[in-house]
C-alpha positions in Angstrom: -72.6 57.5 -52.1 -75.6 58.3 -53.3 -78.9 57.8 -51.5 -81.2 56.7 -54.3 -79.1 54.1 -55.7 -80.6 51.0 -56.0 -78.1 48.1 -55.4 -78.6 44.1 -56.9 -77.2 41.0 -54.4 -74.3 41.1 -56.7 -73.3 44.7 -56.2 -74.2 44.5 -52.4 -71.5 42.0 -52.4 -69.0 43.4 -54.1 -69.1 46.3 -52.1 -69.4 44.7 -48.9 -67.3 41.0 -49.4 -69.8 39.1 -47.8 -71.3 36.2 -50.5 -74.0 36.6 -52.2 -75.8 33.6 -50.3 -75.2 35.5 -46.9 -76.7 38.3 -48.3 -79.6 36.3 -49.6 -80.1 34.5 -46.3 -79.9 38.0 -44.2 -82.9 39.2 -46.8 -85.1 36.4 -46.9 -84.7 36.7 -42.8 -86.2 40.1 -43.1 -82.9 41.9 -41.5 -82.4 43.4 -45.1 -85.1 43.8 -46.6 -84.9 45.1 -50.7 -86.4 48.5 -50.9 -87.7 47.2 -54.3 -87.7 45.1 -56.9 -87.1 45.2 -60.7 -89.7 44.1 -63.9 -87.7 40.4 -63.5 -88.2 39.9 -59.7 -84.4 40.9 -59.1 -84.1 42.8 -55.5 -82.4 46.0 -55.2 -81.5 47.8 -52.0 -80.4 51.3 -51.4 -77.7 52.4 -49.3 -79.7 52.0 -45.7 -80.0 48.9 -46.5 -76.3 48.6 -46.9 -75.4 50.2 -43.8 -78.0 47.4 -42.2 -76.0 44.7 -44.0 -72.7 46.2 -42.2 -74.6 46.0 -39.3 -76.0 42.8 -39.2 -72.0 41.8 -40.1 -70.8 43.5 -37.1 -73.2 42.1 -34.6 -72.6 38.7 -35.7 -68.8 38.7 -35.7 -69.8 39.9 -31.7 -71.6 36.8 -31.7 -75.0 37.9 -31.8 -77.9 35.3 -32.6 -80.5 36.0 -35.2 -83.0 37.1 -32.6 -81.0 39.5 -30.6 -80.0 40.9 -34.3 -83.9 41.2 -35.0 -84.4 43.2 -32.0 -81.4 45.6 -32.5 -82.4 46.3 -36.2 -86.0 46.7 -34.8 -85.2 50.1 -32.8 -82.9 51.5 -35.3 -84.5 52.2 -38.7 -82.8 55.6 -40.3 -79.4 55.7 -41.6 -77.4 58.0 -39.0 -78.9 55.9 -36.1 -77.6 52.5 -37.6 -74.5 54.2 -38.4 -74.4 55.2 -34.8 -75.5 51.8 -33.9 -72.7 50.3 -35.6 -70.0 52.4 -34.4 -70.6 51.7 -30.8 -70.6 48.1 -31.7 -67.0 48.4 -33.6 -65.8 50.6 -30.8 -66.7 47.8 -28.0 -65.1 44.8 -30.3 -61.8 47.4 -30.1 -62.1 47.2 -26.2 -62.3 43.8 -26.1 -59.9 43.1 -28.7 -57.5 45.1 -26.4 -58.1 43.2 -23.3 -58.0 40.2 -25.0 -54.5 41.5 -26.5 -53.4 42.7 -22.8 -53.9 39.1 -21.8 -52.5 37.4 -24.2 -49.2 39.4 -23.8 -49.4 38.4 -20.3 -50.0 34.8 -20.8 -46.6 34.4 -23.6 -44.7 36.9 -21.1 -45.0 35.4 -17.9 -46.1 31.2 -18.9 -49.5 31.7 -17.2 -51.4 28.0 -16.1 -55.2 27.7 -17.6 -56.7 28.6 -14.8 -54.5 31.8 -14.4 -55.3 32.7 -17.6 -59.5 32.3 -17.4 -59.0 34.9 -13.8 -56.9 36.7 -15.8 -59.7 37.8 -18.4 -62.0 37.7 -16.1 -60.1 40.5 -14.1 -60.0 42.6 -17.7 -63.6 42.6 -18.1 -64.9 44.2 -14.3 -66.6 47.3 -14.3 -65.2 50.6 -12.6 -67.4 49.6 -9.4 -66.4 45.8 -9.7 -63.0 47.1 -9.6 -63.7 49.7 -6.7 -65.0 46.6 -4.6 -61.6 44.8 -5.4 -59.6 47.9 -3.8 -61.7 48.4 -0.9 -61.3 44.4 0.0 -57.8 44.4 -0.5 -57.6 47.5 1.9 -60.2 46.0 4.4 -58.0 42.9 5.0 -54.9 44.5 5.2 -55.7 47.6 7.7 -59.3 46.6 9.5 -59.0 46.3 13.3 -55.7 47.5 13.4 -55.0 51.2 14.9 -53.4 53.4 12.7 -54.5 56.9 11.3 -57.9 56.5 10.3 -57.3 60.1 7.6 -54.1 57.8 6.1 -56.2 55.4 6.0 -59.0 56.7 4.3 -56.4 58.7 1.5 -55.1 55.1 1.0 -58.5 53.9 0.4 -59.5 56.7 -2.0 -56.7 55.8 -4.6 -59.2 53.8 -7.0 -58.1 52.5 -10.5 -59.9 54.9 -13.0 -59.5 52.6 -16.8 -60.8 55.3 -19.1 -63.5 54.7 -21.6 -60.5 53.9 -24.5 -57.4 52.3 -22.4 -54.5 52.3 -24.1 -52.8 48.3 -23.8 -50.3 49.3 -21.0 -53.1 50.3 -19.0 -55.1 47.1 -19.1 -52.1 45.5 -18.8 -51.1 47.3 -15.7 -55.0 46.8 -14.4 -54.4 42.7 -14.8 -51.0 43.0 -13.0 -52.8 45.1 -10.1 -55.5 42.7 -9.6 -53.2 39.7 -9.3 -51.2 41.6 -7.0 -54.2 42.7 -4.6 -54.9 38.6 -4.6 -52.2 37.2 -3.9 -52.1 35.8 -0.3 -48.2 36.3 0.4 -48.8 40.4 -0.8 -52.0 40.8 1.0 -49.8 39.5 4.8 -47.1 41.4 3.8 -48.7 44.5 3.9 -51.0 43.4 6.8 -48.1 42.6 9.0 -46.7 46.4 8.0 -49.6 47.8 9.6 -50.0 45.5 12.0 -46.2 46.7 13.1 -47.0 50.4 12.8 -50.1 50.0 15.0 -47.9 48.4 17.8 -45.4 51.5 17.1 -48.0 53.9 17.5 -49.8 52.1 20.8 -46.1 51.9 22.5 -46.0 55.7 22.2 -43.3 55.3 19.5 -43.4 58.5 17.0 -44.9 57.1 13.6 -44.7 59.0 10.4 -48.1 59.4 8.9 -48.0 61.3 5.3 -50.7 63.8 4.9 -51.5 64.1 1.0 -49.5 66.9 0.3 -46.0 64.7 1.8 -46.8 62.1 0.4 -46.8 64.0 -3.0 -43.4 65.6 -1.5 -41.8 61.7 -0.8 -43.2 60.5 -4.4 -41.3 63.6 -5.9 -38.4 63.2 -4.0 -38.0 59.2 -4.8 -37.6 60.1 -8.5 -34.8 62.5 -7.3 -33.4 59.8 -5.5 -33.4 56.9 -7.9 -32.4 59.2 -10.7 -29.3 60.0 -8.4 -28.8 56.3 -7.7 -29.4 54.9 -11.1 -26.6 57.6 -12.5 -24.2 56.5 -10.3 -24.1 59.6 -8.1 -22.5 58.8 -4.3 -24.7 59.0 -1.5 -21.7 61.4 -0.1 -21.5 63.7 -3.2 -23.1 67.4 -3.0 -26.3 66.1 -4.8 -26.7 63.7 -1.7 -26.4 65.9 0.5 -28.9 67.8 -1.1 -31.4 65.5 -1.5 -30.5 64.3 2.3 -31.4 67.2 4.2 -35.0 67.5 1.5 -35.7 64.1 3.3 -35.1 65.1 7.3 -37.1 68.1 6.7 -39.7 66.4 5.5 -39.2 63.3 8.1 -39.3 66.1 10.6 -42.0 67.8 9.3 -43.9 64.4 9.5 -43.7 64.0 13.3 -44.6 67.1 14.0 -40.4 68.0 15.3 -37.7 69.6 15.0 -34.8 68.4 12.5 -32.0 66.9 15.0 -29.3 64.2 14.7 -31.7 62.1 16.3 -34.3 62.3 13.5 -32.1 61.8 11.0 -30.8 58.9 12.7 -34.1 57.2 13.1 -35.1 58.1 9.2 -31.8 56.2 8.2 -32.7 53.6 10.1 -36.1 53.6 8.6 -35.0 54.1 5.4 -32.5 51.0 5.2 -35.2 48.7 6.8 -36.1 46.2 3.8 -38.9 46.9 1.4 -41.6 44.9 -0.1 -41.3 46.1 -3.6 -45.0 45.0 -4.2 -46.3 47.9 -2.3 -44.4 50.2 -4.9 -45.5 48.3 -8.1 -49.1 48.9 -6.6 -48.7 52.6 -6.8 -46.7 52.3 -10.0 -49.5 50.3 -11.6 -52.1 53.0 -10.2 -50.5 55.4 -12.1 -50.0 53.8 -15.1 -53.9 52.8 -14.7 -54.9 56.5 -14.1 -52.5 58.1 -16.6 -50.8 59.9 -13.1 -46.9 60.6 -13.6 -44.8 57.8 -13.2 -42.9 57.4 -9.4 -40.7 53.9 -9.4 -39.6 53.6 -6.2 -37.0 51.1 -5.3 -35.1 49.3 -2.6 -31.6 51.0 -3.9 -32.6 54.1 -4.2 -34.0 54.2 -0.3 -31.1 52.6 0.9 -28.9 55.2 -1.3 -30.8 57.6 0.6 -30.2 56.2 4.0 -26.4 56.4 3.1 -26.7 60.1 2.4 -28.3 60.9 5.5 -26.1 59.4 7.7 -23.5 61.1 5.8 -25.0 64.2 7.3 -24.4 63.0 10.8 -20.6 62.5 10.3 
């Protein structure tokens, strides 16, 4: 495109698809103004002025009024700086045409109410520290007052959903999901009462097993071990079971700070085949998918698989 081309309404049009009366409207406004005019009176515009015109477009179709358009167009005069201008406009009508599509998904996937649906976008739109706040409330109700490990704690705590600048639809998806989750009153006691039950473990003297980072990293690794197993129909008695057994009393063991013995690996199968809230591994599950970490589904056959396999080492 050349940069001393001169442009009529007419050809401005064409070029762009917006009418000719727009384009008249936006230039007798003063937000594209013709560079010149010809012997008849005609205007002409040159190619900044046509990058204006795209501008002006864009900022409307975000809902922009005249005056907020004015002010914009005011601090950016040269073409590379509207041109930069305009793509950070496009770029955040993307973003929020994602979220919007993230929601929407939801809403015809799960039959969402009204008022579900106005939290649900509001939920889409937080900020990294809006969201931070969420996570730190959720974890405030759930463990304050009670006493358990106040490093576990913390390493709980410091797991933040991270949405990066471009998400990809899963993840604001997945951010939605996690923000219902952390609201919903039934979750939030479930997990209370889980601490609140460890705590009374832990002040009766009972031996609790508190994950460090590094085992929790070795229980995420060995739950895809284990569910793979499970899900391919491998017996909890088979060579692979065993296998994947004794992984889990050494690092059970490990845990409390013991030796491995019949009586560990009795009270991990017991553990182990205790019911689970399957909430508390979604949240991880939708962490990960949030912060692009690998993928660990955890689930209620799998541990109870496991529990089988261990007591197959007592026999």
């Amino acid at each position: 495109m050349d940069d001393d081309q001169r442009y009529s309404i007419g050809e401005l049009s064409r070029r762009t698809g917006l009418s000719a009366k727009t384009i008249r409207f936006y230039s007798d406004e003063g937000l594209v103004p013709p560079i010149d005019r010809t012997s008849a009176g005609h205007r002409r515009y040159d190619v900044t002025a046509m990058a204006r015109l795209e501008l002006v477009r864009t900022l409307r179709d975000l809902g922009a009024g005249l005056g907020e358009v004015r002010r914009v167009l005011a601090a950016e005069t040269d073409l590379p700086s509207l041109a930069q201008r305009q793509l950070q406009l496009v770029e955040e009508q993307l973003r929020r045409l994602r979220t919007r599509r993230a929601v929407l998904r939801a809403v015809v996937r799960e039959q969402k109410t009204t008022e579900e649906v106005r939290l649900m976008h509001k939920l889409a739109q937080l900020s990294d520290g809006e969201r931070d706040r969420l996570i730190d409330e959720f974890w405030d109700y759930t463990i304050s007052g009670l006493d358990i490990d106040e490093e576990f704690a913390e390493w709980m705590r410091s797991a933040k959903p991270r949405l990066p600048d471009d998400p990809n639809p899963a993840q604001v998806e997945a951010w939605v999901e996690l923000a219902e989750l952390i609201n919903d009153q039934s979750f939030r006691a479930a997990v209370r009462e889980m601490w609140r039950r460890q705590a009374e473990r832990m002040a009766a003297g009972d031996e609790v097993p508190v994950q460090t980072p590094d085992q929790a990293a070795q229980w995420w690794s060995l739950h895809d071990d284990v569910n793979a197993a499970e899900q391919a129909g491998t017996a909890p008695d088979s060579a692979r079971g065993r296998e994947l057994a004794e992984r889990a009393a050494r690092t059970y063991a490990e845990q409390l700070g013991t030796a491995d013995s019949p009586q560990v690996r009795g009270e991990l199968a017991e553990f182990l085949a205790q019911p689970v809230d399957e909430r508390m591994s979604r949240y991880w599950e939708l962490l990960a998918i949030i912060n692009d970490w690998p993928a660990h589904p955890t689930r209620q056959a799998g541990m109870h698989w496991l529990a089988a396999a261990v007591r197959g080492t007592l026999d």
